[in-house]
N, C-alpha and C positions, 0 to 999 in steps of 0.2 A: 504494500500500500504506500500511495507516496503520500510525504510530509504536507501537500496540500491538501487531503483528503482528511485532514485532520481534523481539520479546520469548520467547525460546525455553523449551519446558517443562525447568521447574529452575531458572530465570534467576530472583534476585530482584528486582524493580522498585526501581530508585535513583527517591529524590527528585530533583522539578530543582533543577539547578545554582541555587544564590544567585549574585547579582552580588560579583564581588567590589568590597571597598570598599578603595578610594586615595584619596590624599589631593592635591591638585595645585595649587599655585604660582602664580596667572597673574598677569605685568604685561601693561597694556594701555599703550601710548604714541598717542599722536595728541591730536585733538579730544573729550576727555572729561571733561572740570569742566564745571559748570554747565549739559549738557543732558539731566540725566535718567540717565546710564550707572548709577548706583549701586544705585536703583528697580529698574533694568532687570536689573540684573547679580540683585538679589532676588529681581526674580518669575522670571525663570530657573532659579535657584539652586531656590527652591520647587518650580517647575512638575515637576525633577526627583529631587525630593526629598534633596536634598543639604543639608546645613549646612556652618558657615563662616562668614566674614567678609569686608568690603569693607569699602576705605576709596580716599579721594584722600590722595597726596604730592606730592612737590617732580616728579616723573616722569611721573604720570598717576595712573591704577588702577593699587591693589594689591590682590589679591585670594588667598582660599583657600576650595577647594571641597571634599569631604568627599563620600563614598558610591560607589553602583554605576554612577552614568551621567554619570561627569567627562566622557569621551570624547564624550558627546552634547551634556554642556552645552557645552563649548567648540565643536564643530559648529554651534549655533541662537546664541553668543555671537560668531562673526563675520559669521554670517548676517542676525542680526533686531535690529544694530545702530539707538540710537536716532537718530530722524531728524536731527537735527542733531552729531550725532556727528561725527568724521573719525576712523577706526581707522587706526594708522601703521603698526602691528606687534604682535601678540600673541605673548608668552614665556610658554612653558608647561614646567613641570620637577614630575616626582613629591617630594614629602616625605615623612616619616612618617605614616601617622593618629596622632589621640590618638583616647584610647580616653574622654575626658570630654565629646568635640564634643557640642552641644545646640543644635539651632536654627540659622538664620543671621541676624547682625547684619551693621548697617551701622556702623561705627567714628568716631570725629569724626577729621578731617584730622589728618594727623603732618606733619612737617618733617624730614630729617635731611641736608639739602644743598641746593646750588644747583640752581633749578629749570629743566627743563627741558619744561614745559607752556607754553600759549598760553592767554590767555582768548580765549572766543568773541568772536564779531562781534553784533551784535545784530542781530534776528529779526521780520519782522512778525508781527502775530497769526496765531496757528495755528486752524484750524476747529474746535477744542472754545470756545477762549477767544472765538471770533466767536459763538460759539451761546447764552454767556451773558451778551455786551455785548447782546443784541437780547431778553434772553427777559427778559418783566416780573416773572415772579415767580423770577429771579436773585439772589441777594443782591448781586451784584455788577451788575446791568444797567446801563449806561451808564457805568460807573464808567471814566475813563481814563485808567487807569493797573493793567486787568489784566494778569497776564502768567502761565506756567507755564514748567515746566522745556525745552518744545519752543516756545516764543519768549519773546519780551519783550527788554530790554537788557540787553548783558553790557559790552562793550568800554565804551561810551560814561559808567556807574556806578562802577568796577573802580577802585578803588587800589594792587590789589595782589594776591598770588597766597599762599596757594591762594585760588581763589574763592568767597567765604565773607562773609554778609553783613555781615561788622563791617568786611571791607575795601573795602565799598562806599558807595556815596550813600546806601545804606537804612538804614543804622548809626542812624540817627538816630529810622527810623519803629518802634516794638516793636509786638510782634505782638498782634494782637489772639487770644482765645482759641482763637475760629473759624479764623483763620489758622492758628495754632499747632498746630492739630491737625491740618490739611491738611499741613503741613507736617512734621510727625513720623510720617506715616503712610505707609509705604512703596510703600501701592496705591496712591497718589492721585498724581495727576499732577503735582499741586506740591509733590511728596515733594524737600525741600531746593531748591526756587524761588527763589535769596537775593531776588530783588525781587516777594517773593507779598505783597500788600495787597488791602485793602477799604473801601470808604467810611469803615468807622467805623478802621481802624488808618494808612492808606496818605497818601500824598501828597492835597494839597486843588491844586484851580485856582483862581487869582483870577476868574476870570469864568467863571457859568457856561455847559454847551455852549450851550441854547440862544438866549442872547445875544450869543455871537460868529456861531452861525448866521444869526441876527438884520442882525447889522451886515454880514453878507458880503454877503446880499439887497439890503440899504439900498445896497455899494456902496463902503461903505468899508475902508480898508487896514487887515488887522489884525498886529500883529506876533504868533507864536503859538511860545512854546517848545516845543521838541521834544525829540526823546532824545539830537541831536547839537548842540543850538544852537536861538535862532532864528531861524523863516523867516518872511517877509514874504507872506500871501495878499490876495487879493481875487477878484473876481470873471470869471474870464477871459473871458466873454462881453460885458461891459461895458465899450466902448471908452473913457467917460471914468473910469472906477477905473482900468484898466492904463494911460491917458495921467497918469495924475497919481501913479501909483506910478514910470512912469518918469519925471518930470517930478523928483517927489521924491528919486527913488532918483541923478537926475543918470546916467541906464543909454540911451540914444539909441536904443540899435539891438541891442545884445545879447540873444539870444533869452533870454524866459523855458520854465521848464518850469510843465506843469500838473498837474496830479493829479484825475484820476476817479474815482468810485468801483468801478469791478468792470472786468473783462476786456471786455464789452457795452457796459458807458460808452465806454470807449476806440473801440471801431470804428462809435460815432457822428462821432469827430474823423480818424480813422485806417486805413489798410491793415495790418492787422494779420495776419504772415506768423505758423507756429507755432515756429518759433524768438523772435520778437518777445514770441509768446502766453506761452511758458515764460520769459521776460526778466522779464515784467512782473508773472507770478502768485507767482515763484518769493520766497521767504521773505526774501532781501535788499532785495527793492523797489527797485533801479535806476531813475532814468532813463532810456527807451530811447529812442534817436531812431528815429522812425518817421517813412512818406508822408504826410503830410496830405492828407485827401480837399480838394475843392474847397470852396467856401461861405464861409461870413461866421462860421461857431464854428470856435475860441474866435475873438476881436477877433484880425483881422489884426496887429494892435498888438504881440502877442506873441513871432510871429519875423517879421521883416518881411521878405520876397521872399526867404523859405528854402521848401526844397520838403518839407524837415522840421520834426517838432517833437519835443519831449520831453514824452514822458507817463511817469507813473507813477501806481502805483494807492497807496493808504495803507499808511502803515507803522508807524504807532502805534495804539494803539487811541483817543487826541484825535482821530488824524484821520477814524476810520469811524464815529467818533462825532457829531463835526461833518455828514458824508455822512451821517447817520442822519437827523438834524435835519432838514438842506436835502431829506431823500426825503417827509417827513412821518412820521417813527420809527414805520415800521412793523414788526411784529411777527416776529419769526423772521429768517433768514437768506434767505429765496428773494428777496427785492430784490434779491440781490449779483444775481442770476444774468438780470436784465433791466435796459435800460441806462435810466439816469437823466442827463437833458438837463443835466447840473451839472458844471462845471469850474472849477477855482479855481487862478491863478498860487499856483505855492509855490516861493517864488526865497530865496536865502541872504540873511540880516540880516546884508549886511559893507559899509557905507558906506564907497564912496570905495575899494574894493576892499582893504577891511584884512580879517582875520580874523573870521570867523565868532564873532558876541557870543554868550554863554555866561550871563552875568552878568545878573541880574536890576536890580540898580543900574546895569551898564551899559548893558543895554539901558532903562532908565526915560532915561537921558541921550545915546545916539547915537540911537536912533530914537525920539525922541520927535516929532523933528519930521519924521517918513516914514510913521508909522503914527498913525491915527486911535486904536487902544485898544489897548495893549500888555498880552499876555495869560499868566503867567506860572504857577509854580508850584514849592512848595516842595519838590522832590527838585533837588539837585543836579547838573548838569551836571559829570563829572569829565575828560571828555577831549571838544573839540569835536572834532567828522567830520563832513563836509558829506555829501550827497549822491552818489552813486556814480553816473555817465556811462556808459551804453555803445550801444550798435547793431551791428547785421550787417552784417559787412564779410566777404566773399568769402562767403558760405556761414556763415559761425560767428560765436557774440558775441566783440565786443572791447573794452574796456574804451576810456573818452575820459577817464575819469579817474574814480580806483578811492577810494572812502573807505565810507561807511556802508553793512554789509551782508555785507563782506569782510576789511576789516582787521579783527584785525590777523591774522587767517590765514596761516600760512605757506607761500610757495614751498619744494615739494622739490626738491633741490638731487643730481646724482646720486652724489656720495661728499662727505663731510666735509671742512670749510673750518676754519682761524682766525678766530678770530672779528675779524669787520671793522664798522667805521660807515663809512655812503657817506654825502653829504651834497648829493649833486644841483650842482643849477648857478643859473640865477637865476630862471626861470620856472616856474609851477608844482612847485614843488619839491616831494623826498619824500625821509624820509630811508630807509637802509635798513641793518638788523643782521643778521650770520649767525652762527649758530649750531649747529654741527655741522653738518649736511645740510639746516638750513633758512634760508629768509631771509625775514623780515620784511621786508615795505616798508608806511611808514608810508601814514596817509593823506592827502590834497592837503592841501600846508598854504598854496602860492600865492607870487605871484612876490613877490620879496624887493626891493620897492619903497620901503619903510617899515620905523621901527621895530618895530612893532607886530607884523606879518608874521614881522620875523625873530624877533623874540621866541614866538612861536609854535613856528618852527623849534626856537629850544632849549629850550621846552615841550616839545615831541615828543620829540625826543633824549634827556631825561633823565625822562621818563614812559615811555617803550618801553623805550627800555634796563633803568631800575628794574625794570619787569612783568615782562622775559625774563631779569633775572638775568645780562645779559651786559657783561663787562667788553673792550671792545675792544684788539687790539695795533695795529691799524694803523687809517689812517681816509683814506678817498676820496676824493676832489673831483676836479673841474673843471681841466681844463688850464689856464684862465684864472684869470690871477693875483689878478687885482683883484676880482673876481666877492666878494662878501659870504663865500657857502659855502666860496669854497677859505680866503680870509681866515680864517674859522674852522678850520678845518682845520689851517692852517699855525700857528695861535696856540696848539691843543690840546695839545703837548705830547707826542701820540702820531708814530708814525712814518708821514707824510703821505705818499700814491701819487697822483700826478696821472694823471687818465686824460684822453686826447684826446677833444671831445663826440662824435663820431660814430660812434668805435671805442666807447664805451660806450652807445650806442642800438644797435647789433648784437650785442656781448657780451648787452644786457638779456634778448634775443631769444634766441639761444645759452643762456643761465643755463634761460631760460623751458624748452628742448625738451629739457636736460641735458646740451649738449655744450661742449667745447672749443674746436672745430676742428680742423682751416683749414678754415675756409667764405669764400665769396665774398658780401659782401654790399653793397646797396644802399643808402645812408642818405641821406634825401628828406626835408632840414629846411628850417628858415629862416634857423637862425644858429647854430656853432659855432667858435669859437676853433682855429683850425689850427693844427696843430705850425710853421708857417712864419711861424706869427702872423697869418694871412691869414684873411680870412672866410670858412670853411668854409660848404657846405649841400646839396649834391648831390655825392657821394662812393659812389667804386665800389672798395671798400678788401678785403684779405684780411686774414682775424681768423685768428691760431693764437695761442690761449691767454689771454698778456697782451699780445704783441706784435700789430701791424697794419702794412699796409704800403698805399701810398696807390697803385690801380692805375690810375685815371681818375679824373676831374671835370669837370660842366657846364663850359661856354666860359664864361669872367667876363664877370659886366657891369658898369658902373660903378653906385656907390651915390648918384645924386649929394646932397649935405647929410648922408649918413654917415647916421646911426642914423634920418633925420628920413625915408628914401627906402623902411624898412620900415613905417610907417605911412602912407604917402600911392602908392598905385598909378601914380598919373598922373605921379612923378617916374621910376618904373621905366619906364612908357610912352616918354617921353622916351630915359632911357638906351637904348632901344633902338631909337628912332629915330634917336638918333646915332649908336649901332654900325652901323644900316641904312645911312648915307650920306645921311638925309631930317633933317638936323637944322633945314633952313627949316621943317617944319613944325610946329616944339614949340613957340615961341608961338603959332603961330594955332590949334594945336589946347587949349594949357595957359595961353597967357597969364589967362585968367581964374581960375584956380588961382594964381601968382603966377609962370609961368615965364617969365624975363627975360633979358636979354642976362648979370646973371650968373652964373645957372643952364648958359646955354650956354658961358661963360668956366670951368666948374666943369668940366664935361663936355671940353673943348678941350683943358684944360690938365692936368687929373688932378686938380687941389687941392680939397680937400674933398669928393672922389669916390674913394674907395678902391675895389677892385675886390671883386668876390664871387662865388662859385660857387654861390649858395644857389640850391635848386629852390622854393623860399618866392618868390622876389623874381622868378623866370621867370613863377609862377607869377599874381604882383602886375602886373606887363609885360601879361601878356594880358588881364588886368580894366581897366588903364589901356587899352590900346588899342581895345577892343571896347567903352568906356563902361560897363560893368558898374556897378564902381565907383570913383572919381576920388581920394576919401580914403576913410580906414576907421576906425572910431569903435570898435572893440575889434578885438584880434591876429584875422589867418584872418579877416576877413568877406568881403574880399573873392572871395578860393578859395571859401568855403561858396556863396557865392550863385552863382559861374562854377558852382560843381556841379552845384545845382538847379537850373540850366539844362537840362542834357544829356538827352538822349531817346533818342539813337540817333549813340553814336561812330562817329565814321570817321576816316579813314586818310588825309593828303594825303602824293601820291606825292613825295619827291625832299624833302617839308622839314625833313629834318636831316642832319647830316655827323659821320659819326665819324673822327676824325684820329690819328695818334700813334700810335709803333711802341712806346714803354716804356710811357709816359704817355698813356691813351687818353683825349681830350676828345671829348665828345657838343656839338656845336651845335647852338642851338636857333634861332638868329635865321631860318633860312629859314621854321620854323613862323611865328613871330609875324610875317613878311611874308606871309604865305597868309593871316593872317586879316584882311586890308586888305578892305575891302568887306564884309562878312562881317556878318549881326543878330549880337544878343550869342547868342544861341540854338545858331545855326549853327556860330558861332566856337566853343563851345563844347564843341560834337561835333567838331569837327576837333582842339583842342587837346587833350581829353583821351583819341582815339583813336590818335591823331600820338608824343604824350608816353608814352603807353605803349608802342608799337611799336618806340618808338627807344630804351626804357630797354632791353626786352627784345634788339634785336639789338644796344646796346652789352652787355650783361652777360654774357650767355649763351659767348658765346667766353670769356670769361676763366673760367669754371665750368668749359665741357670741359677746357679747357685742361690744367687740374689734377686733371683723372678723377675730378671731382666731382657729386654729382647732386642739392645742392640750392643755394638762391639765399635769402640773409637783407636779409627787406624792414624797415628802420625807419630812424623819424625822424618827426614830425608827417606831413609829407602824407601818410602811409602812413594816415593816418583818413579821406581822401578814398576814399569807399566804390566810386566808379566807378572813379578809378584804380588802387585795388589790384585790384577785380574781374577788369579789363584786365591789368594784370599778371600775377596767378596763371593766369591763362588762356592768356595768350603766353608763358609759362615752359615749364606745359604742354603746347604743342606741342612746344616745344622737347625736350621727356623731362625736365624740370627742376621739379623741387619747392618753391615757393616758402615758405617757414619766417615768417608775419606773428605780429605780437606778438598773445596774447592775455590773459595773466596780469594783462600788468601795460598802461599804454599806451605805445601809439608815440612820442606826443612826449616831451616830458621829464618827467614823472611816470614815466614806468619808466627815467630815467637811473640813479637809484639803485641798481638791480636790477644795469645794467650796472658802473658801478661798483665796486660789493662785488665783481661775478664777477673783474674783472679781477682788484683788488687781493689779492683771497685768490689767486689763480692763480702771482701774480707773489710771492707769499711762501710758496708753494709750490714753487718754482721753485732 
């Protein structure tokens, strides 16, 4: 029946209802400066014909809406969020109408408090700004350094909040007219872009693209600054450029990563799974360790006798500009999407493993004598961030170490904390602040070997903290006394929380999935500092809260020469031929290494052999004994290359012992006698079929135990992609859910994370 038929004789026809008009309040909290939300919030606001205002504060968005279709707008304003956005929470409250509303504006930033926003991560080019690097009649074509409000850099320019380009690197470039317009115009995509340039207003390069193009062909090493630092390229196909870059660089054996141009390039070098495919197209530009297929590209040179490599695709618009050049700059975008035979090392500019150079004087003076032609440009570097690590571990990505792309994003945290600084431990460090329900963890800043390094660390420390506006009460560290980080800690002045290293690799993990505890977890390191003062590293410990309690640990083995026995395999080989009762055979297998009668006087008598429970140095025993490798020329090579071994785990019946009715120890020495006779291949698949079998039936009891139904995996070899695969697996039979880090990483790059959890817990408490 139709609506006129409604309509009874006598009845007079009402007009339809108008909308009524309210007026509505919204704050937005999350990821909303600097990617476009304000534009967005505009043509919304238009599309339903509403007026009002927008601005950014100290909080996020503030906004006010006006008219009949509030209720719609805020439905399409949590729905059609901009793509780099993160929305945390939308507040919505009625206010009065005025009855003067006209139009809607966009407001210049206010202040009225401590802030509680994040600046973004920075962004590879987005497929609008790809379309105008390739098209000749661009004003901007080739230009490297465009960007809009959906990429470009935020963190890495940023001095400070709100995000606003006087508080950035670009303070310095004025806008050209053309820019200026783009940028006041609220349809346009670089509506409020702080770093929007163009040839004639923006940043210049010391050399132009095509002559670094030039020189990559020729062969030679170019140093190339980027949006975090910079990075050292050449030619990764040409075994003598990456022999002389390693040669220069003093790097032996350490993989390099390479960078291709498109997704097509890559699975010319690589197995490329669709987990891997989203890793590497996705907007942060990670690093991803992938298969490398067989063949001679790139130069074996690159990762030597790894079954992996590290690819990534561009993440500035220097570098798709570069790949433009080396394609012969051809017109449009459709080259992305066919692969191009071109790979290029792009490894960090940190000589001697100091911090990543920033500095255009200091880079003209540490790499001058590493790079053939240092290529630089005058936008400012405000905050270095190296490169962001990760690969698929079990099914899902995981972070090997978390910086450009991500930071300084915040972990959600699942109720409100004191505000805390963590400050890590001595390797790969990070720091980390909390902030009501979030945590910051900084980006890799590297092991605190040097001045230099540490001085980084409180770079970071007092540029994060400034940015977040957070004044800490208490501050983290390291159980270990002498450690640099806790030393700082202890000298701070604030009220110092030492946390144990291994309870803070599972709390990391715990903070990551939002809980407290009691969980039962697994920590599968190389080296932390025990409450006993003992070397900590393979630990089956129960977390509730801020407390741990120690329920199992690997059988010790001796270290023998102490700190000199985690760098050298073939000395852990040894200690385990001694523990086996075969100590006649460590010189005739190690004498040529340097083992002598008083390596065996070391081993006999205890002295200068300290014991350890680390699953690092079991795991160093099986590369010494199997030949893998004898010494290792950076931390984990040995384990990475035992990895890329493996093809097919197996299970040797009877070689391990679990013992202890309080205290449960897992021995290992039966495995490492099963693999006597054994290629490194073979050994390989028993070791890490055997090691996972036996973590899982030591674990798994002390989970039920406690009518628990999951199991927290961390600590570095938790990045061993086979053995945690075998783990979560063997859990799973069991009914058991294994919890692996994914936020942040396993080794000690997400200590920080744990850290903070405990210490805000424990001043909860």
């Amino acid at each position: 029946m139709s609506s006129a038929a409604l309509v009874t004789m006598g009845d007079t026809p009402k007009p339809p209802a108008q909308p009524l008009v309210t007026r509505t309040r919204v704050r937005v909290r999350g990821l909303v400066q600097g990617v476009g939300f304000r534009p967005f919030v505009y043509r919304l606001a238009e599309r339903h014909g509403l007026t009002g205002w927008v601005r950014n504060d100290e909080q996020g968005v503030i906004l006010e809406v006006q008219g009949g279709a509030c209720a719609a707008f805020l439905d399409d304003l949590a729905r059609e969020r901009p793509p780099l956005s993160r929305v945390d929470a939308v507040e919505a409250e009625q206010v009065a109408p005025r009855a003067d509303d006209r139009g809607f504006a966009i407001d210049a930033s206010a202040r009225a408090g401590t802030a509680s926003v994040a600046i973004g991560p920075d962004h590879a080019p987005c497929r609008a700004c790809l379309e105008e690097l390739f098209d000749p009649g661009a004003r901007r074509y080739g230009y490297p350094f465009l960007n809009c409000t959906h990429c470009g850099p935020r963190y890495t320019i940023t001095r400070g909040l709100p995000y606003d380009r006087p508080k950035t690197s670009m303070a310095g470039f004025p806008m050209c007219a053309e820019c200026a317009r783009e940028y006041h115009d609220p349809r346009d995509r670089r509506f409020h872009a702080q770093p929007i340039a163009c040839p004639a207003c923006g940043p210049r390069l010391s050399l132009a693209v095509g002559d670094v193009a030039r020189r990559l062909r020729e062969g030679q090493i170019v140093a190339l600054k980027g949006a975090g630092g910079f990075l050292l390229a050449c030619d990764a196909r040409d075994d003598g450029a990456v022999a002389a870059l390693r040669a220069r660089k003093q790097r032996d054996a350490r993989p390099f990563a390479c960078m291709v141009a498109s997704l097509a390039s890559a699975r010319l070098l690589a197995e490329i799974g669709p987990d891997e495919a989203a890793l590497l197209e996705g907007s942060p530009r990670p690093i991803v360790l992938v298969r490398r297929l067989s063949g001679d590209r790139p130069s074996p040179r690159v990762a030597p006798d790894l079954a992996w490599i590290g690819l990534m695709l561009p993440s500035t618009p220097l570098h798709y500009a570069i790949f433009h050049e080396l394609a012969g700059r051809p017109d449009g975008v459709a080259w992305l999407d066919a692969p191009l035979d071109v790979a290029l090392v792009m490894t960090s500019a940190n000589p001697g493993g100091e911090p990543l150079v920033i500095d255009d004087a200091d880079a003209a003076a540490r790499l001058g004598g590493i790079a053939d032609v240092v290529v630089t440009h005058d936008r400012d570097v405000v905050v270095r961030n190296d490169d962001s690590v990760m690969r698929v571990v079990a099914g899902a990505p995981t972070f090997l170490r978390r910086a450009r792309g991500y930071v300084p994003e915040p972990l959600r945290l699942p109720f409100e904390v004191p505000p805390v600084l963590a400050v890590g431990a001595h390797l790969k460090a990070t720091v980390c602040f909390t902030r009501g329900r979030e945590a910051f963890v900084s980006q890799h800043v590297g092991d605190l070997d040097d001045a230099a390094t540490y001085r980084f660390l409180e770079e970071t420390i007092d540029h994060l903290g400034r940015a977040l506006e957070v004044t800490p009460v208490a501050v983290a560290h390291d159980l270990h006394p002498d450690l640099l980080s806790s030393r700082r800690a202890l000298a701070s002045g604030l009220r110092a929380v030492p946390v144990q290293h291994h309870h803070a690799h599972l709390a990391a993990v715990l903070a990551e999935h939002g809980q407290r505890g009691p969980a039962v977890g697994l920590a599968l390191d190389g080296y932390g500092y025990g409450s006993d003062g003992g070397a900590w590293g393979g630990e089956l410990l129960l977390v509730d809260g801020a407390r741990f309690e120690r329920l199992g640990h690997l059988s010790p083995l001796r270290l023998p020469g102490g700190d000199a026995a985690a760098r050298a395999p073939w000395r852990m080989a040894a200690a385990a031929l001694h523990a086996l009762g075969r100590g006649d055979e460590i010189i005739k297998r190690f004498g040529h290494m340097g083992a002598n009668t008083v390596l065996l006087s070391m081993l006999d008598r205890g002295v200068r052999a300290p014991w350890t429970t680390s699953m690092g140095r079991w795991f160093d025993a099986a590369c010494g004994l199997l030949g893998v490798r004898l010494d290792a020329s950076y931390e984990g090579e040995a384990p990475m290359v035992l990895e890329s071994l493996v093809t097919r785990p197996s299970v040797s019946p009877g070689a391990y012992r679990i013992s202890g009715e309080g205290t449960r120890v897992l021995d290992l020495l039966p495995l490492l006698a099963a693999l006597g006779g054994r290629s490194p291949a073979d050994g390989a698949d028993v070791f890490h079929g055997t090691l996972a079998a036996a973590l899982v039936e030591w674990a798994a009891p002390a989970v039920r135990e406690r009518d628990l139904r999951t199991v927290v995996l961390g600590g570095g070899c938790v990045m061993n992609e086979v053995l945690t695969g075998l783990l979560v697996e063997g859990f799973q039979r069991q009914g058991i859910t294994a919890l692996v880090p994914r936020a942040v990483p396993a080794n000690d790059g997400g200590l920080s994370l744990g850290q903070a959890w405990v210490a805000a817990l424990e001043l909860m408490e």
